[in-house]
Structure formats: structure tokens, C-alpha cells
C-alpha positions in Angstrom: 37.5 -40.9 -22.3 35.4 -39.7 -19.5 34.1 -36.1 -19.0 34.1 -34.5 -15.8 31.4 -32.3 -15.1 31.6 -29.4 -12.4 27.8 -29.6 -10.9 28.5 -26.0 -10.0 28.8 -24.8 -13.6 25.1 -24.2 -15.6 24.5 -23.1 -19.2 21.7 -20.6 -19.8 19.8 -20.8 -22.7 17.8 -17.1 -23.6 15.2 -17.6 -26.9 14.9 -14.6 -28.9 11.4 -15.2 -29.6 10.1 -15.4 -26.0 10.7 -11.6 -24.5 11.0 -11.7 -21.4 14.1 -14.3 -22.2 15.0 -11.8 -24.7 14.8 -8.8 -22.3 16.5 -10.7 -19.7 19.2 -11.3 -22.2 19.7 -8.2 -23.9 20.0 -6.5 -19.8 22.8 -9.3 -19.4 24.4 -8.8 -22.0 25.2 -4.8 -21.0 26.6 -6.0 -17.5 29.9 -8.0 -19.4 32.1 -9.7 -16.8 29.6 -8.7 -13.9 26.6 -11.3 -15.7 27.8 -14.2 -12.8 27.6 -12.2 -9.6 24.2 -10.6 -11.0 22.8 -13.9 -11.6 24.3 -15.5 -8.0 23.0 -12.0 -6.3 19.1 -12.7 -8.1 19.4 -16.3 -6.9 20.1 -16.0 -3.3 17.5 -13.0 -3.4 15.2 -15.4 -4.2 15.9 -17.4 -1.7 16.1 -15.6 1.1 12.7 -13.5 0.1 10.7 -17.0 -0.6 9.3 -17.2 2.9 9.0 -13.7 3.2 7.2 -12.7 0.4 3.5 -12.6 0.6 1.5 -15.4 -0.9 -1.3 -13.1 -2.4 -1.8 -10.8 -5.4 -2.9 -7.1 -5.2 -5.7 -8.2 -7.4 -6.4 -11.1 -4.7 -6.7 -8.0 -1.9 -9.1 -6.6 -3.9 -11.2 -9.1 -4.5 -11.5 -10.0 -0.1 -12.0 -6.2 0.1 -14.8 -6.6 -2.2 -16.5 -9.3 -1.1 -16.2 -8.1 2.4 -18.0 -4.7 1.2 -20.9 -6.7 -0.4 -21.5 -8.2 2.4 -21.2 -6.1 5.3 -24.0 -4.9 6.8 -24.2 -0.9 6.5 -25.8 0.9 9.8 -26.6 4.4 10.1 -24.9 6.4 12.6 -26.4 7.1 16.7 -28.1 10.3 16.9 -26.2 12.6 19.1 -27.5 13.7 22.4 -28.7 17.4 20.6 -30.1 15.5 17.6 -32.5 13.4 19.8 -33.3 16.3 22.1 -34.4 18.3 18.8 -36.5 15.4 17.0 -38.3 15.3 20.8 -39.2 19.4 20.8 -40.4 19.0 16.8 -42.6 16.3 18.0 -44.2 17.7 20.8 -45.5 21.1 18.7 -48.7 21.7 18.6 -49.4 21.7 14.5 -51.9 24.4 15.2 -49.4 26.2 16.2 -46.7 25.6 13.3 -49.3 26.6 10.8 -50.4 30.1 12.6 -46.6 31.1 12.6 -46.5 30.0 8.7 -49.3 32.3 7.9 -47.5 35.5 9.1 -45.3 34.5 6.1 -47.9 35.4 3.6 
């Protein structure tokens, strides 16, 4: 006698001593008659997100943020306008000058 076998029909086999099998059954085993159309909604999720899920880790953006930190170069920023005219009157005091208004200080 020959057995038929329906290619659409899958046994699952969960191992108590792996846990996320055992997790995965225990959550199963709440749902009851509902355990098919969970696993058939998973499935096509899975599908449908392959191509749009990214192909990179958080931990992998960190790293390229990282890098790209170590090895860009770090610039100080353009002296404003007022900033440039200032450093131009400090340098055109007379020291002389600076010290005799320092002394009034004593």
C-alpha cells in the first residue's frame, strides 16, 4: 500500500532543551486552534519583509559611525566678523600702554 502525502501539510518538531524552541512552543501552545493561521501569518510576514528589511545590525551602524568619527578630520570654527575685528584692536595696543592702565589697579 502506498501513502499519499499532502506536500502542504508539515510537522513541527519544538526541543525542550533548546529555549527559544521551548519558548516558541509554550506561546503556541496558549493560541489552541488559532496555532495554523499564526504560523501561515509569521510565514508570509517573512516573506513579504525579506527585501525590505535592512541588511545591517544596530551594532553594524555603530561601528561605521565610529570609524567615520576616528577618522574625520575635526576643524575649528570661522571667527565671526566681531571676533576678528577684536583680535585686530588687541593687537594693535601699545603694551606701554596696557601696563600703565594695570597700575592704576594697585
Amino acid at each position: 500500500m502506498r501513502v499519499v502525502r499532502n506536500e502542504y501539510r508539515i510537522n513541527v518538531r519544538f526541543r525542550p532543551d533548546h529555549p527559544d524552541e521551548k519558548e516558541a512552543a509554550d506561546y503556541l501552545s496558549t493560541l489552541g486552534k488559532s496555532r495554523n493561521q499564526f504560523i501561515v501569518d509569521a510565514v508570509i510576514n517573512q516573506i513579504r519583509n525579506q527585501d525590505h528589511s535592512p541588511s545591517f545590525s544596530l551594532s553594524d551602524i555603530r561601528k561605521v559611525v565610529r570609524e567615520e568619527f576616528q577618522t574625520a578630520a575635526i576643524t575649528l570654527p570661522i571667527a565671526t566678523e566681531n571676533e576678528a575685528e577684536l583680535s585686530n584692536d588687541i593687537s594693535e595696543l601699545d603694551p606701554k600702554a596696557v601696563l600703565d592702565s594695570l597700575s592704576m589697579f594697585d
